[in-house]
C-alpha positions as semicolon CSV with decimal commas, in nm:
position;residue;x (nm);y (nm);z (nm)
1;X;9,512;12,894;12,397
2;X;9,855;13,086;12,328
3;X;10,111;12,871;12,127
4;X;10,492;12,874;12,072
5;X;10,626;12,873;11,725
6;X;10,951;12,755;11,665
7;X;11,073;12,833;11,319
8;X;11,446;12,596;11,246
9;X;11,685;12,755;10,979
10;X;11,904;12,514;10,879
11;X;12,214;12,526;10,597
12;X;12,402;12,187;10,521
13;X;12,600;12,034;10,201
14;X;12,285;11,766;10,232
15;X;11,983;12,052;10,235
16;X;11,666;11,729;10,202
17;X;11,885;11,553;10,446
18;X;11,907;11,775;10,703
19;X;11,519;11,924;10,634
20;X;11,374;11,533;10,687
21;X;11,625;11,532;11,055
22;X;11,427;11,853;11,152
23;X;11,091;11,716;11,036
24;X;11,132;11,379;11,271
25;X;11,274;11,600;11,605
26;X;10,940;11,790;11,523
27;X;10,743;11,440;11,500
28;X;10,915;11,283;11,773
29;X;10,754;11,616;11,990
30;X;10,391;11,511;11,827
31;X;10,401;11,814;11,591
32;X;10,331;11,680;11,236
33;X;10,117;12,018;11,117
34;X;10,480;12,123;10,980
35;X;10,545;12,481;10,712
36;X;10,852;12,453;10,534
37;X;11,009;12,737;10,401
38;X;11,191;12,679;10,106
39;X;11,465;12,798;9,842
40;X;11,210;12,794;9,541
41;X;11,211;12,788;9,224
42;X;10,915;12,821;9,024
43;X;10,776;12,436;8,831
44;X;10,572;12,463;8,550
45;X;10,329;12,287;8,722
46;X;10,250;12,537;9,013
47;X;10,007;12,776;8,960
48;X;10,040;13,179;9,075
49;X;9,815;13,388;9,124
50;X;9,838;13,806;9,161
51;X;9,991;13,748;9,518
52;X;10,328;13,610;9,417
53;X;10,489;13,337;9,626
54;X;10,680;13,390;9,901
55;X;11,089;13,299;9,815
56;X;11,274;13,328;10,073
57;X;11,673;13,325;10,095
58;X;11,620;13,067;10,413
59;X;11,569;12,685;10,458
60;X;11,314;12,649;10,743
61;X;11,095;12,406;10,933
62;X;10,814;12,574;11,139
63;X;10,616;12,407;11,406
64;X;10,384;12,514;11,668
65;X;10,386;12,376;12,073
66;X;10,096;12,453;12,311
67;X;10,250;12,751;12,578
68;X;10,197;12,538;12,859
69;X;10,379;12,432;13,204
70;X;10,609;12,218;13,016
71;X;10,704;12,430;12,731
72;X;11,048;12,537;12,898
73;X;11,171;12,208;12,938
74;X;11,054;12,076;12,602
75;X;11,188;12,392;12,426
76;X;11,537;12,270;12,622
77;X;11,515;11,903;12,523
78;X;11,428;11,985;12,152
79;X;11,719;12,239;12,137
80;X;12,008;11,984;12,292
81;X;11,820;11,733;12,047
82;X;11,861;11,921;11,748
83;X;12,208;11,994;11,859
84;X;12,334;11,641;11,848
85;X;12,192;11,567;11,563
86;X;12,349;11,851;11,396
87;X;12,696;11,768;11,524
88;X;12,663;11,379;11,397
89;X;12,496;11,498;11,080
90;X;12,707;11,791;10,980
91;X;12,434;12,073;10,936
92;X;12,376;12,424;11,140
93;X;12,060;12,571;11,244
94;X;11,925;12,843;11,441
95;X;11,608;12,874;11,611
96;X;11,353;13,172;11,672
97;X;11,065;13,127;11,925
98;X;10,802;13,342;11,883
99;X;10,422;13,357;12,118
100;X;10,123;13,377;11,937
101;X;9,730;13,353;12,014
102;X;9,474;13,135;11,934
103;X;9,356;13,342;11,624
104;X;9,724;13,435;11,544
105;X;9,835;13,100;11,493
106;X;9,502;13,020;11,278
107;X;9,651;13,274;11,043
108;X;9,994;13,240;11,075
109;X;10,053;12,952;10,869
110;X;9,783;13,054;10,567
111;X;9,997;13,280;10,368
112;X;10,243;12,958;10,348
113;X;9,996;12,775;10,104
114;X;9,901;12,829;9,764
115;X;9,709;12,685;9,484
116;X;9,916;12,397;9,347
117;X;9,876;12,126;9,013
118;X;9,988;11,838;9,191
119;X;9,979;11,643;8,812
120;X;9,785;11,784;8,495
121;X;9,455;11,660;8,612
122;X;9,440;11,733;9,002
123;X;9,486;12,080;9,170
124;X;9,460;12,180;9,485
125;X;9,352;12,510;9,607
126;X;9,277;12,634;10,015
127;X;8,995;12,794;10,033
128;X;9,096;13,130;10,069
129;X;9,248;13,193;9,733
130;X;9,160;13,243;9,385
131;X;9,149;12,985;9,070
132;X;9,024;12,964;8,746
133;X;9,050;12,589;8,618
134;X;9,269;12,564;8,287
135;X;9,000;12,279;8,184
136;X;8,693;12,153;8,212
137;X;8,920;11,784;8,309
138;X;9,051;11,939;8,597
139;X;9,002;11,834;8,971
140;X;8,996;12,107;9,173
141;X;9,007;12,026;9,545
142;X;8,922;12,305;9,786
143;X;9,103;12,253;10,156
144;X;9,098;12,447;10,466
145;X;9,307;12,204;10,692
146;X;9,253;12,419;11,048
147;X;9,394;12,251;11,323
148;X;9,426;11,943;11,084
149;X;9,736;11,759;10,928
150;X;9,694;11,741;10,598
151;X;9,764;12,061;10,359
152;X;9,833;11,861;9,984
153;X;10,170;12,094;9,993
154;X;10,365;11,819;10,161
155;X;10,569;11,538;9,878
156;X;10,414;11,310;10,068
157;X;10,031;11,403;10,033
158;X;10,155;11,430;9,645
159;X;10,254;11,062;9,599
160;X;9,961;10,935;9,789
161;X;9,725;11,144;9,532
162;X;9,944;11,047;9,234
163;X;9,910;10,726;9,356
164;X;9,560;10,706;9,379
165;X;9,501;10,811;9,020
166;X;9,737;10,618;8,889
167;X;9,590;10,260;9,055
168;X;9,221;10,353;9,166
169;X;8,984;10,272;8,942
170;X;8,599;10,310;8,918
171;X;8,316;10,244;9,187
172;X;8,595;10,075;9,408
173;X;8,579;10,143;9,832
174;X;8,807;10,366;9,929
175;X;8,967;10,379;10,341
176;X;9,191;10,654;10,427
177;X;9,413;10,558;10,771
178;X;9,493;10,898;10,934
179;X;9,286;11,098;10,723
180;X;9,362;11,452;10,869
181;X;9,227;11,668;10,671
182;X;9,007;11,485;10,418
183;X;9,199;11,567;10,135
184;X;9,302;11,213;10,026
185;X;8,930;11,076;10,087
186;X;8,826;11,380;9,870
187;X;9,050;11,324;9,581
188;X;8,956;10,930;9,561
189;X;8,577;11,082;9,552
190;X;8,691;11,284;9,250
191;X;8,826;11,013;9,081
192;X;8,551;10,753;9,121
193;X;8,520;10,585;9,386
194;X;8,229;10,530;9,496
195;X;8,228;10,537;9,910
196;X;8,522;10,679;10,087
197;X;8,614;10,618;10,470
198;X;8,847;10,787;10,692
199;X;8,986;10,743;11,043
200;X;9,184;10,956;11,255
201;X;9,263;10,930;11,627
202;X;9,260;11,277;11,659
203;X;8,856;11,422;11,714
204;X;8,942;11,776;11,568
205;X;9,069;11,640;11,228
206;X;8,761;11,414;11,227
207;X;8,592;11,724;11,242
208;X;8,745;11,901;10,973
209;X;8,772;11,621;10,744
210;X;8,372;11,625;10,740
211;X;8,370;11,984;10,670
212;X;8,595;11,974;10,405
213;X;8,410;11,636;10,256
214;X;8,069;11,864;10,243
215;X;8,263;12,222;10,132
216;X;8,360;12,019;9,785
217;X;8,038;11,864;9,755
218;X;8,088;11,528;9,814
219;X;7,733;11,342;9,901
220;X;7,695;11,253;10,307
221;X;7,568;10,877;10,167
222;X;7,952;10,844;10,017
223;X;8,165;10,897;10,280
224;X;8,246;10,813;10,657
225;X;8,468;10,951;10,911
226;X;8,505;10,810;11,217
227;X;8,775;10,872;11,560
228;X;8,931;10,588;11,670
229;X;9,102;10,212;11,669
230;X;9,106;10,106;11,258
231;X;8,916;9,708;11,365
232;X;8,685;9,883;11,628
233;X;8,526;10,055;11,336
234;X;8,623;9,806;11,005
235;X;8,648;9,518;11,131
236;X;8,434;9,326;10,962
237;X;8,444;9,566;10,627
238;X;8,666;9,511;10,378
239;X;8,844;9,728;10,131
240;X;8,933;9,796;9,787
241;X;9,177;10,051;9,823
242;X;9,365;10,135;10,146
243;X;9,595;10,480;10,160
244;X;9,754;10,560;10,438
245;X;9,996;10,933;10,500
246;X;10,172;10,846;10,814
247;X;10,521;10,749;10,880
248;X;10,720;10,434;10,809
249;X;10,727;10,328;11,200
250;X;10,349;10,344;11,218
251;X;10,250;10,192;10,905
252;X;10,455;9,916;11,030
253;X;10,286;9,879;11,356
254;X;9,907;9,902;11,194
255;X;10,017;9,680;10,908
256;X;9,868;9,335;11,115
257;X;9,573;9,535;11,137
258;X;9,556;9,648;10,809
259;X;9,548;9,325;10,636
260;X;9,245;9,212;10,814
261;X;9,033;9,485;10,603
262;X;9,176;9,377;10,269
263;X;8,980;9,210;10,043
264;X;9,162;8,957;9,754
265;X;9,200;9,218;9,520
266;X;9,331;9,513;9,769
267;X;9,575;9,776;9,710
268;X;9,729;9,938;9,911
269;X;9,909;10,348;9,875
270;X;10,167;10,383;10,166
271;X;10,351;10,713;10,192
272;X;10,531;10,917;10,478
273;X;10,796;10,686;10,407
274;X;11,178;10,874;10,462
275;X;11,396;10,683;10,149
276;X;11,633;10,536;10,446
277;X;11,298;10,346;10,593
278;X;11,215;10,155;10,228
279;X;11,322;9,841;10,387
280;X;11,180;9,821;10,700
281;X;10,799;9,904;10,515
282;X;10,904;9,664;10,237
283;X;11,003;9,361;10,476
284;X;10,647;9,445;10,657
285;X;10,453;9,472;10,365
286;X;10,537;9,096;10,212
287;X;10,496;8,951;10,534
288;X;10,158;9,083;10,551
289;X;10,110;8,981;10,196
290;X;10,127;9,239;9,979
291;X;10,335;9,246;9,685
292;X;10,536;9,558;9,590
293;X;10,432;9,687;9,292
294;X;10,505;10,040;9,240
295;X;10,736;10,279;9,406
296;X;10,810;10,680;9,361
297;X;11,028;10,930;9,502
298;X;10,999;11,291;9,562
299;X;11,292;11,439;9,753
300;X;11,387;11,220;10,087
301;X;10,994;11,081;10,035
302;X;10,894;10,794;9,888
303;X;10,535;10,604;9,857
304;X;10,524;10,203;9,820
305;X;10,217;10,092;9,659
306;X;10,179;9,700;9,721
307;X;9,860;9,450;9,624
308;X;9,752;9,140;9,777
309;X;9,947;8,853;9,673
């Protein structure tokens, strides 16, 4: 399959503003498996290895489309989209189209990603680069996302791990809605719990989430990913933790759902939530009978961690 990838630079007075705009035209196209190229500056807690990262003197949001029939017309919708967003919101952009092959777009996006410390305890590191742990108390999560969402470079995958160590505890069930990559079920396994379930509708990230389950060693009688509708496969199963990386609008929508696979004691890690959307989760969330009880921001991102009332 050939693929199209559009790479949006984008300058505004509100830079995370105008970067979470981008992100949604992308989502609103179904492309979530999003690079963004950043202004960095180095944090004490990334970690560098000998190839140094890449800093670039452009803001950018890269996403790939399938080269298909339709790709003219989309590539003309998402252009006069982007442009009327950028005239109400007050930011410029230009974008670069460029074809690549199967195999080049496997690559393309690897030398994006390096080994990060997303707190003092967990790091994550794709498997094509080199680590040596600072500790023996480190987690060290090996990823290879392939045609999966789910890198652990994203805020979002952040709070949802942060979360998770700050509120799971011990030999407590763990189910991961929209699992992706694996790398949320993983991290729960390193931190205790004792069986960890995933569900994705998409077949390929069921797929990789296995692989990446078995490449950090976690035991084939711990874990269980399945493709599909979350009560055609729980329904009757109930939960002691339930995390969830998806956006605001959809946690919404599977938050009836949800509830039905809680058990008295549930908590639940919500993330993929844009700062503007707080309420509309919040509202949800007590109406399905969960109490807020811890929130963090990172950028335009937020998590909302709630418990049964």
């Amino acid at each position: 399959m050939e693929w199209i990838e559009a790479r949006v630079t984008y300058d505004s007075d509100e830079i995370e503003e105008a970067k979470g705009i981008i992100m949604n035209v992308f989502h609103d196209f179904g492309v979530t498996n999003l690079i963004i190229e950043e202004q960095l500056e180095k944090s004490p807690l990334d970690y560098y290895s000998n190839e140094s990262l890449i800093f670039t003197d452009d803001n950018a949001v890269v996403g790939h489309f399938p080269n298909n029939n339709y790709i003219e017309s989309k590539k003309k919708v998402f252009n006069e989209k982007l442009e009327e967003l950028a005239e109400k919101d007050e930011f410029v952009f230009n974008i670069n189209y460029t074809l690549l092959d199967d195999l080049d777009w496997k690559d393309s996006w690897k030398k994006y990603f390096y080994t990060q410390k997303v707190t003092d305890k967990i790091v994550i590191k794709p498997t094509w680069r080199e680590y040596i742990p600072e500790s023996t108390d480190e987690i060290v999560i090996e990823i290879d996302p392939k045609m999966a969402f789910g890198t652990g470079t994203h805020p979002t995958t952040y709070l949802c791990m942060r979360g998770l160590e700050k509120h799971l505890e011990s030999n407590k069930t763990v189910l991961d809605i929209g699992t992706g990559s694996g790398i949320l079920m993983i991290t729960a396994e390193k931190l205790g719990a004792k069986k960890v379930y995933g569900i994705d509708i998409d077949e390929d990230a069921v797929r990789v989430a296995k692989e990446n389950l078995i490449l950090n060693n976690v035991s084939e009688q711990k874990f269980k990913v399945t493709k599909g509708d979350l009560l055609e496969n729980f329904g009757e199963e109930k939960f002691d933790i339930v995390v969830s990386n998806i956006l605001a609008e959809i946690i919404v929508d599977l938050l009836d759902d949800i509830k039905k696979v809680m058990n008295e004691k549930t908590i639940c890690i919500f993330s993929g939530i844009l700062i503007e959307k707080e309420n509309i989760v919040v509202e949800k969330m007590e109406k399905a009978g969960l109490e807020v009880i811890d929130i963090e921001k990172e950028g335009e991102w937020m998590s909302i961690v709630g418990r049964k009332k």
